[in-house]
C-alpha positions in Angstrom: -18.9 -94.2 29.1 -19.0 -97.0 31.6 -20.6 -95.8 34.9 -18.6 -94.5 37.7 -18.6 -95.0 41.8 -16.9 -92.5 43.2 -15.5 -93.3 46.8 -13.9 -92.0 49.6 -14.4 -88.1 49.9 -15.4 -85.8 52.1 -18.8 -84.2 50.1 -19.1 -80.2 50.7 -22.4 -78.3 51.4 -23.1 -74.9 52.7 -23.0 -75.6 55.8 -20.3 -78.9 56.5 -19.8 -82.2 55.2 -22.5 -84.6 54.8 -21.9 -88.3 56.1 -22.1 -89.1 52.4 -18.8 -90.1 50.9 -19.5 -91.7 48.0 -21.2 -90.5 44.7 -22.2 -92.9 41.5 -22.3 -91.4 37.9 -23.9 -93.2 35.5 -24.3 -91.0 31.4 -22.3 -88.2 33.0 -25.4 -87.2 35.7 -25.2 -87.8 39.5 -27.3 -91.4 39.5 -27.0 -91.7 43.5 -25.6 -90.0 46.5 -24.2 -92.2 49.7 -22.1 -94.1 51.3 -19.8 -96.3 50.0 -20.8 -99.3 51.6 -24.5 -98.8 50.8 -24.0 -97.8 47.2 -22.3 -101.0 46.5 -24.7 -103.5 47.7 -27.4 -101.2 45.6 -25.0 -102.0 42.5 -24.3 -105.3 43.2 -24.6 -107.2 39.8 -23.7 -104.0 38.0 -20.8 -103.4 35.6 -19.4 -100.1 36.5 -15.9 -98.6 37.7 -14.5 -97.0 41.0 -12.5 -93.5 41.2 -11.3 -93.6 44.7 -10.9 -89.8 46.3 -8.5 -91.0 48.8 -9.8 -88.6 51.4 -10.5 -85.7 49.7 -12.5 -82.8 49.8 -15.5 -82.9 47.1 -16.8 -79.5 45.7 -19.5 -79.0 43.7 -17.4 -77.9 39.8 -16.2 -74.8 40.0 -17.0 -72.5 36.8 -15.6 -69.4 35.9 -18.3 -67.0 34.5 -16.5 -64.7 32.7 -13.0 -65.2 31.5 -11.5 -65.1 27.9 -10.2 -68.6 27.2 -8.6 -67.6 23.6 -6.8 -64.9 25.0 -5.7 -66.6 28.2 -4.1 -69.4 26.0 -2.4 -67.1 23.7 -1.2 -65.3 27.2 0.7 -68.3 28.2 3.2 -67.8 25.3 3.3 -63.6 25.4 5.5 -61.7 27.2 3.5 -61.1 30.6 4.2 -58.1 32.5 1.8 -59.3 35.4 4.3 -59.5 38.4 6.3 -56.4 36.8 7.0 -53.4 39.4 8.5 -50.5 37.9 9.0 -48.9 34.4 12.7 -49.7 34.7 12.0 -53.7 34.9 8.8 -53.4 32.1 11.5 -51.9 29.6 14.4 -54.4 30.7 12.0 -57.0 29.6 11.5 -55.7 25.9 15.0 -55.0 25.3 15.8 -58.7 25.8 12.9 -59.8 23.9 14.1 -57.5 21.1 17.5 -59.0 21.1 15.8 -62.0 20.3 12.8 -61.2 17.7 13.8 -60.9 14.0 13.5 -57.4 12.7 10.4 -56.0 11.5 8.5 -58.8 13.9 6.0 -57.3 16.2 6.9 -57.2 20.3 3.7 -57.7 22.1 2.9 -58.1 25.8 0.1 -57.6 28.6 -0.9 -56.6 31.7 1.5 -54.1 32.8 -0.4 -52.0 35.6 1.2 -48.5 36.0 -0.2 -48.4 39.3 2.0 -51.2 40.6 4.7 -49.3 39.5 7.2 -47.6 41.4 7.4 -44.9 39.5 3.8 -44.4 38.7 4.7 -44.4 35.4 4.4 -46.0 32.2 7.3 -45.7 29.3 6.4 -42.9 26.5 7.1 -43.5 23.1 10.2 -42.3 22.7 11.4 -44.5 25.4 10.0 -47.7 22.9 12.1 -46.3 20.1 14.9 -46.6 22.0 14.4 -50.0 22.2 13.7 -50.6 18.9 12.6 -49.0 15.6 12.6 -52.4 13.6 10.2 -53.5 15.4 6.4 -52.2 16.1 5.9 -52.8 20.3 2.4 -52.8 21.0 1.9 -53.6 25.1 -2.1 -54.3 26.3 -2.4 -53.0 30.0 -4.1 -55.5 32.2 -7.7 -54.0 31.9 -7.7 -54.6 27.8 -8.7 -51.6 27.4 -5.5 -49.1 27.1 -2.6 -50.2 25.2 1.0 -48.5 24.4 2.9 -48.4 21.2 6.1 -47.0 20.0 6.7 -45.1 16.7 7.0 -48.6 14.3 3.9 -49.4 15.3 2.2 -45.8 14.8 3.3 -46.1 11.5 2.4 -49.9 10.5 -1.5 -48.5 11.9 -1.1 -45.6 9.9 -1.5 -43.1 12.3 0.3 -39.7 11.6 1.6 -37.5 14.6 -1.5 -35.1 15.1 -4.0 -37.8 14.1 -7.3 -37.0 15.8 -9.4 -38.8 17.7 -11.4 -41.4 16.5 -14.8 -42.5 17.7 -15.5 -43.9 21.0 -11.2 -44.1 21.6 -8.7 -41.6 22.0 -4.6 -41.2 21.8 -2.9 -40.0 24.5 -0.8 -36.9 24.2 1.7 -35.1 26.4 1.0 -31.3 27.4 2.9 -30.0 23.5 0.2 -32.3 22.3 2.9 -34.5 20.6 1.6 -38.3 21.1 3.0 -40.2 24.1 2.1 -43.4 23.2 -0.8 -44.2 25.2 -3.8 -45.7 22.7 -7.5 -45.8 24.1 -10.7 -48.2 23.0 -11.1 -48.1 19.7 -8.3 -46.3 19.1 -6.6 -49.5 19.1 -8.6 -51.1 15.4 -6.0 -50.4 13.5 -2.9 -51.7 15.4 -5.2 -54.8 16.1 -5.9 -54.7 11.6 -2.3 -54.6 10.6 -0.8 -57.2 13.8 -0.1 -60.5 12.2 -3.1 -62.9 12.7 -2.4 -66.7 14.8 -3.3 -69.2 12.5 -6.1 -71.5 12.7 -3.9 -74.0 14.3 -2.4 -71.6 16.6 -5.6 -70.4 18.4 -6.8 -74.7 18.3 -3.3 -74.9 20.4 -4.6 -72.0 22.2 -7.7 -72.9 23.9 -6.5 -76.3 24.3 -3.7 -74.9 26.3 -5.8 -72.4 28.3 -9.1 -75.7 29.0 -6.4 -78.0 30.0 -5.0 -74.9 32.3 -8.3 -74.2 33.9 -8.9 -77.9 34.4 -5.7 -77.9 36.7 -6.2 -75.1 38.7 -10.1 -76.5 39.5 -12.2 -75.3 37.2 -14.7 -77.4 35.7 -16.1 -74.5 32.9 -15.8 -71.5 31.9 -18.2 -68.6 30.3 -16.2 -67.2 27.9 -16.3 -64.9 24.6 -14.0 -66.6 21.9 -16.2 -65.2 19.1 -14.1 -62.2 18.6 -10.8 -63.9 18.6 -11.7 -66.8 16.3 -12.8 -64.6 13.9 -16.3 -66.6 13.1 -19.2 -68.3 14.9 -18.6 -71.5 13.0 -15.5 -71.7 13.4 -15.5 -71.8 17.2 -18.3 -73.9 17.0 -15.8 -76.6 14.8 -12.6 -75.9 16.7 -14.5 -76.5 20.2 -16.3 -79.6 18.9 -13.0 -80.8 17.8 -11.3 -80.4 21.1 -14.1 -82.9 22.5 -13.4 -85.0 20.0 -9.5 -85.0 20.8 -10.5 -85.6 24.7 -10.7 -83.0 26.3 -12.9 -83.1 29.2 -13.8 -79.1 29.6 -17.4 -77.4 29.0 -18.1 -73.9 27.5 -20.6 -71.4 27.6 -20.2 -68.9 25.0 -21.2 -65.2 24.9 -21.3 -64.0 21.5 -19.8 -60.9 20.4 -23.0 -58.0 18.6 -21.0 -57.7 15.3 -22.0 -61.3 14.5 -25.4 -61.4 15.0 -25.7 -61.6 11.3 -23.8 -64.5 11.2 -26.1 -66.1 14.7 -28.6 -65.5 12.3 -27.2 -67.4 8.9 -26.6 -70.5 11.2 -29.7 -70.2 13.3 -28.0 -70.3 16.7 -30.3 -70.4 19.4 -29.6 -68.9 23.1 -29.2 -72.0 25.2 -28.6 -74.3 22.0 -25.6 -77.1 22.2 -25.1 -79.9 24.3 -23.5 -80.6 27.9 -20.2 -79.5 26.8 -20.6 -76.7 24.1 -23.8 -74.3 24.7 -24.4 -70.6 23.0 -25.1 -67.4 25.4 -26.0 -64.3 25.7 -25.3 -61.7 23.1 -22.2 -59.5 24.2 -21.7 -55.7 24.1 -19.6 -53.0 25.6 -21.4 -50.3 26.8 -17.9 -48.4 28.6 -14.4 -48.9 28.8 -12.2 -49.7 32.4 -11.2 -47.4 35.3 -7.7 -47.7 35.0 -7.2 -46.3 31.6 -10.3 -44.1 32.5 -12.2 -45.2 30.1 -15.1 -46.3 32.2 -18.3 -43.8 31.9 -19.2 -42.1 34.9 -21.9 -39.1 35.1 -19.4 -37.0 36.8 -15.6 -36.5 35.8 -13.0 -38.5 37.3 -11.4 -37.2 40.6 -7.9 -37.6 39.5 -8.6 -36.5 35.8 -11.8 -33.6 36.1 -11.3 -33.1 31.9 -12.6 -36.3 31.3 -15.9 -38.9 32.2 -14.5 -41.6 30.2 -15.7 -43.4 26.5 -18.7 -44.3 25.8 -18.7 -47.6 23.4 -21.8 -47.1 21.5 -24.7 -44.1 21.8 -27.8 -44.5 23.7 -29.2 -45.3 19.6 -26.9 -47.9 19.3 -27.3 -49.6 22.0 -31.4 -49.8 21.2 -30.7 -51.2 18.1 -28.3 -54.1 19.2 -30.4 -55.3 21.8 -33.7 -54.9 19.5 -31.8 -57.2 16.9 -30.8 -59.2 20.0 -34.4 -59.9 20.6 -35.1 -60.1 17.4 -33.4 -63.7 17.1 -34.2 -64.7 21.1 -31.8 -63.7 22.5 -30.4 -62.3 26.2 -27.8 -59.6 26.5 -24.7 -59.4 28.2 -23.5 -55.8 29.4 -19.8 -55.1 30.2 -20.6 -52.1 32.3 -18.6 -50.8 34.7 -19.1 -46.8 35.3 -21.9 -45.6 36.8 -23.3 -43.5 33.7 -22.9 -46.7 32.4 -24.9 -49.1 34.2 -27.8 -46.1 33.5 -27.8 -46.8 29.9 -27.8 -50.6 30.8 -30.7 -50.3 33.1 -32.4 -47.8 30.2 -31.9 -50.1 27.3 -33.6 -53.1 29.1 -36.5 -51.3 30.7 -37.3 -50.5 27.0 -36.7 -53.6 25.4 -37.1 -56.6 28.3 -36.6 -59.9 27.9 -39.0 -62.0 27.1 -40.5 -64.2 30.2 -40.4 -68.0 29.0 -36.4 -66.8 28.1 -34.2 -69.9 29.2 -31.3 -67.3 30.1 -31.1 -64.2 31.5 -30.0 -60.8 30.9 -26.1 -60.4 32.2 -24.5 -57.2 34.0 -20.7 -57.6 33.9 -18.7 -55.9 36.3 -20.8 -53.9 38.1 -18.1 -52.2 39.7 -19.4 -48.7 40.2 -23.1 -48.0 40.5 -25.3 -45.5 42.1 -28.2 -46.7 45.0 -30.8 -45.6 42.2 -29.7 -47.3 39.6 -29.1 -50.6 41.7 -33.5 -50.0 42.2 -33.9 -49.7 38.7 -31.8 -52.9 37.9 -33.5 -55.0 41.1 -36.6 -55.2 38.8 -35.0 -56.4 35.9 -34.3 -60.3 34.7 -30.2 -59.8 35.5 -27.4 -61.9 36.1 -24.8 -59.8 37.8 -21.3 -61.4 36.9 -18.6 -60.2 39.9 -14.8 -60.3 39.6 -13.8 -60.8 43.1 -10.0 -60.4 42.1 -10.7 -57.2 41.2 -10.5 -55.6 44.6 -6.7 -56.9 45.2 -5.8 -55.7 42.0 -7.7 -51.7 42.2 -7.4 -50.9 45.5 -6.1 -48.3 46.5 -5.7 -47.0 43.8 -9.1 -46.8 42.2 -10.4 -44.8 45.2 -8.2 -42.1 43.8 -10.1 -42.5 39.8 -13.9 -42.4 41.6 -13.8 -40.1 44.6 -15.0 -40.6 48.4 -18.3 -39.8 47.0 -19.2 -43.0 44.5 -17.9 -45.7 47.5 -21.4 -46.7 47.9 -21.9 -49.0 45.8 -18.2 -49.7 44.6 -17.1 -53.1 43.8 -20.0 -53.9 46.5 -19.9 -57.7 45.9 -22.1 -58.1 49.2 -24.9 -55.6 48.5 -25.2 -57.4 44.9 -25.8 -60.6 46.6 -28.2 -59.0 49.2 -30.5 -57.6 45.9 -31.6 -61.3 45.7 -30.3 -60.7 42.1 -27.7 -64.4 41.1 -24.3 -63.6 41.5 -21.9 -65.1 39.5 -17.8 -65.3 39.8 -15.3 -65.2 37.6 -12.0 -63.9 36.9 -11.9 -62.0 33.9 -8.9 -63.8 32.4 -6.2 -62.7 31.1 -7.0 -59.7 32.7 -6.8 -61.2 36.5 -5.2 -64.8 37.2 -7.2 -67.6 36.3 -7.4 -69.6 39.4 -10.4 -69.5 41.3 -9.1 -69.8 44.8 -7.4 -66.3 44.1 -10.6 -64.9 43.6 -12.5 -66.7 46.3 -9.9 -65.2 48.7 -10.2 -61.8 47.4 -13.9 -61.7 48.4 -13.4 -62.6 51.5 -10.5 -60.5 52.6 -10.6 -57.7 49.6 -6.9 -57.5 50.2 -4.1 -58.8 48.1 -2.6 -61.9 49.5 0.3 -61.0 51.7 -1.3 -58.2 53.1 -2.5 -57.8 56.5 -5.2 -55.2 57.1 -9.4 -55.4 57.4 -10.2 -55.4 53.5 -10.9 -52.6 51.3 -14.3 -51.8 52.2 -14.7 -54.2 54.3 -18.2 -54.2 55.0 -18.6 -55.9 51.4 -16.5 -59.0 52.6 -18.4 -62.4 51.8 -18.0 -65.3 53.9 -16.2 -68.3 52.5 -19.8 -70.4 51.7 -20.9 -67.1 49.7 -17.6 -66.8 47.7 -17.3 -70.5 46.6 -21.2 -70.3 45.6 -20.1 -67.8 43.2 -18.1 -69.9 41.5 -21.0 -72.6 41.9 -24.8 -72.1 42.0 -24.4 -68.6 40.6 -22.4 -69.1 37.9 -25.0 -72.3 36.7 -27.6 -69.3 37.6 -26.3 -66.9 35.1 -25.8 -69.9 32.3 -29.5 -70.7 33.1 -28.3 -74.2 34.6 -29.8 -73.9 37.8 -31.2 -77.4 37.9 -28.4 -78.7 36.3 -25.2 -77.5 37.8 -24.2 -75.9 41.1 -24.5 -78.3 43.6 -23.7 -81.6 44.4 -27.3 -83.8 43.9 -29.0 -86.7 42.2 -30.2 -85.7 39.0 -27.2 -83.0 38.1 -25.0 -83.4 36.2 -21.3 -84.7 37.9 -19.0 -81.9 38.0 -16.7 -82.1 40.6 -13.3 -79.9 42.0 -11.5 -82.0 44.3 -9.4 -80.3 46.9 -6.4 -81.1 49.6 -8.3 -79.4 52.6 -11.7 -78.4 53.9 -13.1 -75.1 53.2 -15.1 -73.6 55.8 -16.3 -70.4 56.8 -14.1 -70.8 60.5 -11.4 -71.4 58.0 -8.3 -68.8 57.9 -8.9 -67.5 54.6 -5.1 -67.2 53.9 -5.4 -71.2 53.7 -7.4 -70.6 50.8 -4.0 -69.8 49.0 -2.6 -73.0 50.2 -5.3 -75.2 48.6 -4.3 -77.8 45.9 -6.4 -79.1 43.3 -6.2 -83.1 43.5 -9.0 -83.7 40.6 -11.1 -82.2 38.4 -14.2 -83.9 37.2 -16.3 -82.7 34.5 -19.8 -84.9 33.3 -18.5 -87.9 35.2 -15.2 -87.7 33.3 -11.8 -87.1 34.7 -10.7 -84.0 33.2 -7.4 -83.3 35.7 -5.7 -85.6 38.4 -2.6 -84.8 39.9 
């Protein structure tokens, strides 16, 4: 790649521009820092190209730290009940798509939230079947973690009417105990068994799709966990590789999914292996479920639902013997744990079996939503990442202080006492789940409001300022990746990842104009990955 000057921007730090406007890239790593005038007459004599910024506003590459890019792509082409409002407009929706689908194909969609809803309400079963019996519906709600399904589809899983519960996942039931439709964790296997599979070409079209999608909004990488989608660990490694190969300017970290440690093994995957595009994780586990389908383990019952604490994904047994075998082969762990009782057996697990010291990565905490003050002491002394979804807080609140109680606010989605633990931070978005683009979250940790709305934040004593919010996205997301003095910031000797923006971001700024912000450029290793 021939070397690069870039000219003409306005370069961000914590604090304001620097008088810098220039940067030159040489093998994809920042060579020099300065202005354009001075740069040139150092390179006079070399052969090299100029990028001109025309103005804009330089940020350091933003990175998403923990997103799903498989299932993002594959989003763009379901039905998507994300902006849906009531029950009435959710089953409007399938009935046109069932006018459409050929019988016996399966309806799926995601991310209906019943408590966007008007009514409250989700539809039952019944009220799928009257949209179709020739076809199974099977609908994800936007926390992955709860699902709905109409009769077709109960019977293509092979579950009866008075099937019981299954391990670690549950069906929901009405008050007769007939099932309503409502399908819980691992309840879910065999829907997900007898679904029609994408192709190998499909899910290549897929994260394609979803890169090129994160390249436009400003992202420069994501974290993600494809592992489970793609079905093997050489098979991301091939289709990855082979979106390189086909141009695509967009770096990956990947967290890789406990059942395939056998599989790490075979190929002798190391933690922190690859190269600057492609590099291997942490090994991922669930140790809990999500609030909203109640599914996340607290110590004491849920406010709104006192018969239930939520699922536990694996006992305190199992969880000992992942992360042993995680160990075993080098490698950190990555916790998606979001109740309180939860983030115990976390903070158990690693006191037992800690990481080693010369580790290049470290452990991960994901979520971190609800945690008690004694816990959070427990977890200070460990090696952790802590992985925040900002967006979150627009899309829980109010609603989640209903699920937890007045009495576990403490530390809920407490974004700013995380930082404080001198713990890294990391953001990301948790797509599909939440919308991909970063700016969304950055502005929901500053306001903790949904955009549109004009009060002080949800808990607003948790608000970060605008430099804290982008350095998620930034030095604590190359932090949690073990990239610290690679990534993050914008210096000689990193490597040149840059999200160039319309506007300046500030922390005087009105943080609604974080809404208004378009991304001009997106520069990954020195390449252009995105230009308007």
């Amino acid at each position: 790649m021939k070397p690069v000057l870039f000219m003409n921007g306005k370069i961000w730090t914590r604090q304001s521009p620097t008088a810098a406007d220039a940067v030159f890239v040489e093998d994809g790593v920042i060579r020099a820092i300065g202005s354009a005038a001075d740069l040139r007459l150092q390179l006079a004599g070399k052969d090299y190209r100029i990028v001109d910024w025309e103005g804009a506003w330089v940020l350091p590459g933003l990175v998403d730290a923990h997103m799903h890019l498989g299932m993002h792509g594959l989003k763009l082409g379901m039905l998507d009940f994300t902006e849906v409002t009531s029950k009435d407009e959710m089953l409007d929706m399938l009935r046109k798509r069932a006018e459409v689908t050929p019988p016996g194909d399966w309806i799926l969609g995601l991310n209906w939230n019943e408590n966007s809803f008007r009514e409250g309400t989700v539809p039952h079963r019944l009220e799928l079947d009257e949209i179709s019996t020739v076809h199974p519906i099977f609908l994800t709600r936007t926390c992955f973690h709860a699902y709905l399904g109409n009769s077709a589809a109960f019977r293509q899983a092979g579950i009866p009417e008075g099937a019981p519960d299954p391990e670690s996942g549950a069906f929901g039931r009405d008050p007769s105990g007939q099932m309503n439709g409502w399908i819980y964790e691992n309840a879910s296997i065999p829907f997900f068994d007898v679904q029609p599979q994408p192709e190998a070409a499909a899910l290549k079209h897929a994260l394609h799709e979803a890169c090129r999608d994160a390249l436009r909004l400003g992202l420069t990488a994501a974290h993600t966990e494809d592992l489970r989608l793609l079905g093997s660990a050489d098979d991301m490694l091939r289709i990855h590789r082979e979106l390189r190969e086909m141009g695509l300017h967009f770096r990956t970290h990947q967290l890789m999914y406990h059942a395939f440690l056998a599989e790490i093994e075979d190929l002798q995957l190391k933690a922190g292996s690859g190269d600057e595009w492609n590099r291997i994780g942490a090994i991922k586990l669930f140790v809990d479920g999500a609030v909203g389908g109640r599914t996340a383990l607290l110590m004491e019952p849920y406010d709104d639902a006192p018969h239930t604490c939520g699922l536990a994904m694996h006992s305190p047994e199992e969880l000992a013997h992942i992360v042993r075998s995680a160990r075993k082969l080098g490698y950190p762990v990555a916790f998606h744990a979001i109740g309180d009782a939860a983030a115990e057996r976390m903070a158990e697990v690693l006191e037992a079996n800690p990481l080693r010291m010369d580790a290049k990565l470290p452990d991960r905490f994901i979520h971190a939503q609800i945690v008690q003050p004694p816990t959070v002491e427990r977890i200070m002394k460990l090696r952790l990442a802590v992985d925040l979804q900002p967006r979150f807080v627009a899309s829980d609140f109010p609603w989640v202080l209903e699920r937890v109680g007045s009495n576990r606010t403490n530390y809920l989605y407490a974004w700013k006492k995380w930082l404080r633990s001198g713990l890294p931070c990391s953001g990301g978005s948790d797509s599909p789940i939440e919308p991909l683009d970063p700016f969304l979250g950055i502005h929901a940790a500053v306001t903790r409001r949904k955009p549109g709305e004009r009060h002080e934040g949800y808990i607003p004593e948790e608000k970060l300022s605008v430099t804290e919010a982008v350095e998620l996205f930034t030095t604590g997301s190359a932090a949690a990746a073990g990239e610290a003095g690679e990534r993050g910031s914008i210096e000689v000797g990193k490597y040149a990842d840059f999200t160039v923006v319309d506007r300046m971001i500030h922390n005087d700024m009105d943080p609604d104009d974080l809404l208004k912000i378009k991304v001009c450029m997106t520069v990954v290793n020195g390449e252009i990955g995105y230009m308007a």
